[in-house]
Structure formats: structure tokens, C-alpha cells
N, C-alpha and C positions, 0 to 999 in steps of 0.2 A: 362456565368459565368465570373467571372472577370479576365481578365489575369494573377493577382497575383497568383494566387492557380494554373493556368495550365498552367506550362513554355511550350514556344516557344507554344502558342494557334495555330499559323497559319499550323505547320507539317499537313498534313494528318494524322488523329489518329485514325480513324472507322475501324470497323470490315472491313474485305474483304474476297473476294472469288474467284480466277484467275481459271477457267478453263480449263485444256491445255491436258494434256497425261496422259497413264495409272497410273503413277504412282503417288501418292500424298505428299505432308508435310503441315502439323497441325506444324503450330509455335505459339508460345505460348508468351506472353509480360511476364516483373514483375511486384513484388510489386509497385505500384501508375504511373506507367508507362500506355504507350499505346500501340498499335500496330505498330506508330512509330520508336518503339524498333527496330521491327523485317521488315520490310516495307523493308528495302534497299535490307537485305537478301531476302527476298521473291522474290525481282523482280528478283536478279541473278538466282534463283529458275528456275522461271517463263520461262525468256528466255534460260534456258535450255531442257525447254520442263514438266516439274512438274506442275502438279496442285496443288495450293497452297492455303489454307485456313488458316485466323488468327481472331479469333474472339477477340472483346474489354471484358476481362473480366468483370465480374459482380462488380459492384463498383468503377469502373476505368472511367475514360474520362468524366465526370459530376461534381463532388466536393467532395472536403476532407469527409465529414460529410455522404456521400454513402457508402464510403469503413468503417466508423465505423460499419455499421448497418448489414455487408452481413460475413457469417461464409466461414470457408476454402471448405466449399462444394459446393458450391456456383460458385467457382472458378472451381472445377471441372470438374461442370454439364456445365458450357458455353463453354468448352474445350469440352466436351462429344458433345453435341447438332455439330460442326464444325465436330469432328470426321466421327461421321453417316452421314453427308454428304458426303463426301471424301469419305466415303469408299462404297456409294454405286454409285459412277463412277470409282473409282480407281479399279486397282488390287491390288495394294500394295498401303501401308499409313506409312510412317515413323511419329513418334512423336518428336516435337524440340520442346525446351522449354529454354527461356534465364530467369535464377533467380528463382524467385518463378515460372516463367510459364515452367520450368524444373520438380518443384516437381509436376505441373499436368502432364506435360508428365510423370511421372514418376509412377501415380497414375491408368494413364488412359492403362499404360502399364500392371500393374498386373490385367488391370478390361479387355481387349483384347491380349491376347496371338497369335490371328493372324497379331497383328501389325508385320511389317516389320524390324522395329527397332526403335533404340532411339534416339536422340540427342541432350545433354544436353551444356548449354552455362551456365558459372558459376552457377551451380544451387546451388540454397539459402539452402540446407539438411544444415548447421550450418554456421551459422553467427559468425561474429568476436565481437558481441557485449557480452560484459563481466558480470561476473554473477550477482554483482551489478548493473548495469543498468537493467536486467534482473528483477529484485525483484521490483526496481524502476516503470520500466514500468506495473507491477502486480496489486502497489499499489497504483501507479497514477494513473491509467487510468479510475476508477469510476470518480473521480472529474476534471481529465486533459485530455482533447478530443483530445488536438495536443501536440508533439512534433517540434520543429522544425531541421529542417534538415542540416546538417551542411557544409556538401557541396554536390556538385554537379560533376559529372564526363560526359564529352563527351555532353557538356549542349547544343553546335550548332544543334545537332541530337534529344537532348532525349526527349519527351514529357511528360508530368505525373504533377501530383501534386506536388509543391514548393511554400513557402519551409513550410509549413502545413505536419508531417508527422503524419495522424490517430494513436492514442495509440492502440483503440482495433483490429483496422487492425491488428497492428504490431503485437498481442497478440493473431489474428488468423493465422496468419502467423508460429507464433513460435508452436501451434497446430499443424496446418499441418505440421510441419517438423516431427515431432515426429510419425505423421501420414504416412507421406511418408518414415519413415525406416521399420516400422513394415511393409511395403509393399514390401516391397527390395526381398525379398528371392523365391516372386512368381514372379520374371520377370527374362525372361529367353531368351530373344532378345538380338541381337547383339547389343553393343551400345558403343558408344563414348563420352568422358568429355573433354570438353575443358576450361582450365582455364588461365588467365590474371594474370603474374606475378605480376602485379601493382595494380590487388583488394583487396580492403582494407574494403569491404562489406562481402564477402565471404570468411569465414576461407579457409586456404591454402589443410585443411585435409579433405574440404567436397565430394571431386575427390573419394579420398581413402574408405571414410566411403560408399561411393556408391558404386564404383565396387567392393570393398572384403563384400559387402552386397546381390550382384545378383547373379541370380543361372546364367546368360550367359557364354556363352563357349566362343564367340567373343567380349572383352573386349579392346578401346582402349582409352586412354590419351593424348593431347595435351596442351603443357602449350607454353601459345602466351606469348614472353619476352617483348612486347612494350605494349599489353593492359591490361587495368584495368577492370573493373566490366562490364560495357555493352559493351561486348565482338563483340556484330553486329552491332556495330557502332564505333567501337575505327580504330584504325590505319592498324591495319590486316586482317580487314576485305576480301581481298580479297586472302588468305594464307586459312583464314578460311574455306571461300566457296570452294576453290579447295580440300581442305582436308576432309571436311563434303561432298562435291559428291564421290571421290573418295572412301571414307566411304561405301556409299550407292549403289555406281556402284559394289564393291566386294560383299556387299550382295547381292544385286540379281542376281548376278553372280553364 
């Protein structure tokens, strides 16, 4: 495919599957992104001793005109298929998800209540895009296949589609959000939100609409003051990881 539509072609961007100890993490990419996303995280995962699985969601890493044609379940099921793996090596499986691969984590949590826990990285439950644009993208998107993308955050790391942004993607997307609050109230796992004071993709109140949404007893918040939207790849990343184990070392504690 041609390099224009997939920035930075050369990252590592495929599905993976590491191996390692009983305990596992299902990381999850976003909207038009790769695995690339998640890939740096993974490996501090990894050399911790976690077995780590990240599947290339369905529509992603091939071309803009894929992610039109595949619905939000779609995205699920390829997150589900990685799950069942993990979990029949693992004892335990936590669910990460950065962006929209938050609302699968988040999905896959009300569909398994023996996950371990959550852990979301700016997840996309509401976007900052305005209710006009909203209507816009409704009404364009029978006859207007792309939008394009206005910019780009953390562009050294991220991989994904540019600057080509699918309309109906975008418009499955906004489905599942809506899909994934009606889900909220049947997850009941410890979990953690972590957001980037400087994302300007992800309303500031999607943190809030998620934990006063779960029935969890163990509820925690991080807001990173230096990062923006790809929270596993911006600047804190390694604040992140100590705070996301340290997370998961109290639950299974």
C-alpha cells in the first residue's frame, strides 16, 4: 500500500503474541492506528515477565477503504479471538486498551467478569468532536468516504492511516461508544483511567463518564500533565508503566 495512507510504513505494526508468565495483558491499538501504538508498552510488559498479546484490529494496517466496510463488532471479535488465547495459558488476563481499543477492553470486560482487570489509556467513550461536525459526518459520509485528518500527535511512534480519516469508520466508532456505556454498569473489575492533559481527541470528561458508570469497588485515575492522546507513546511513558504494574501488582495481591 502506498506510504501515503500508512504513516511511518516501516514501525513494526502486525498482530503479536510474547509468551512469558502466568499472568497476561490483551493491549488493544485505536481508531486507524496499529499495534505500533501499543508495541513499546508491550515490550516493558514483556520484560517483566507478562505474557502479552496485541492483535491488529479488523480494518486497520491495510487501507483507509477496509476500515469503511467492517462495524464496531468486528473490532471486538479480533480483541475476543487474542483474549481466548491468553487466557487459556494465563491465570490471570488484564484488559488494556489505548482509545477506541479501550472501548474493546471495555466491552470484552462486561462479556468476561473473570478478567483480572482493566486498563484504559485515553479511551475514546466521548470525543471532543462537536455536535455539528457530528451531523456533518451523518450526512457526508454516503457520498464522502474520507475526511482528512488535521493533525497528527506523537507522529515519530504512531502508525495508522494518514491523513485519509474513513467517514464510516468514524461513524462506527461513535456506535460503539454508545455501545460501550450501556455496557458500563456490568463491569465490576478493578480498573484504572489514564488521561493526557494535552488530548485534544478525547474529551477531558470521558475518565469520569466511565468510572461513575462501573459497578467496580477498585476505581483509579491518572492524569499524565505532559501527554496528549497516545498516551503509550508520548513523553511519560515510562511513569505510565510503573503506575499501570503497580496497578496490577495490588490486584493480585
Amino acid at each position: 500500500m502506498s506510504d501515503y495512507l500508512l504513516h511511518n510504513p516501516h514501525l513494526e505494526g502486525d498482530a503479536f503474541f510474547w509468551d512469558a508468565g502466568a499472568t497476561g495483558a490483551l493491549l488493544l491499538h485505536g481508531f486507524t492506528a496499529t499495534t505500533a501504538e501499543v508495541r513499546l508498552f508491550a515490550r516493558r510488559l514483556y520484560e517483566k515477565g507478562f505474557s502479552v498479546g496485541a492483535p491488529l484490529l479488523a480494518g486497520h494496517g491495510t487501507r483507509p477503504e477496509d476500515l469503511n466496510r467492517v462495524q464496531w463488532q468486528d473490532w471486538v471479535e479480533s480483541g475476543e479471538q487474542v483474549y481466548q488465547r491468553l487466557k487459556s495459558r494465563c491465570e490471570h488476563v488484564f484488559l488494556g486498551g489505548e482509545s477506541m481499543g479501550g472501548l474493546v477492553a471495555l466491552m470484552l470486560a462486561g462479556r468476561h467478569p473473570e478478567a483480572s482487570g482493566v486498563l484504559l489509556y485515553a479511551p475514546a467513550i466521548q470525543l471532543t468532536l462537536s455536535t455539528v461536525d457530528t451531523i456533518k459526518l451523518y450526512l457526508g459520509s454516503s457520498f464522502m468516504p474520507y475526511v482528512k485528518r488535521e493533525t497528527l500527535e506523537m507522529s515519530e511512534y504512531w502508525q495508522g492511516y494518514h491523513p485519509e480519516l474513513p467517514t464510516r469508520g468514524i461513524l462506527q466508532l461513535l456506535k460503539f461508544q454508545d455501545a460501550a456505556k450501556k455496557v458500563l454498569p456490568n463491569i465490576a473489575q478493578p480498573i484504572v483511567v489514564f488521561q493526557g492533559r494535552k488530548d485534544t481527541t478525547v474529551h477531558p470528561q470521558a475518565g469520569d463518564i466511565i468510572l461513575r458508570g462501573v459497578a467496580s469497588a477498585v476505581k483509579e485515575r491518572h492524569w499524565m500533565e505532559r501527554s496528549g492522546h497516545p498516551i503509550l507513546i508520548d513523553a511519560e511513558l515510562e511513569e505510565v508503566t510503573n503506575l499501570s504494574l503497580n496497578f496490577m501488582e495490588r490486584v493480585l495481591a
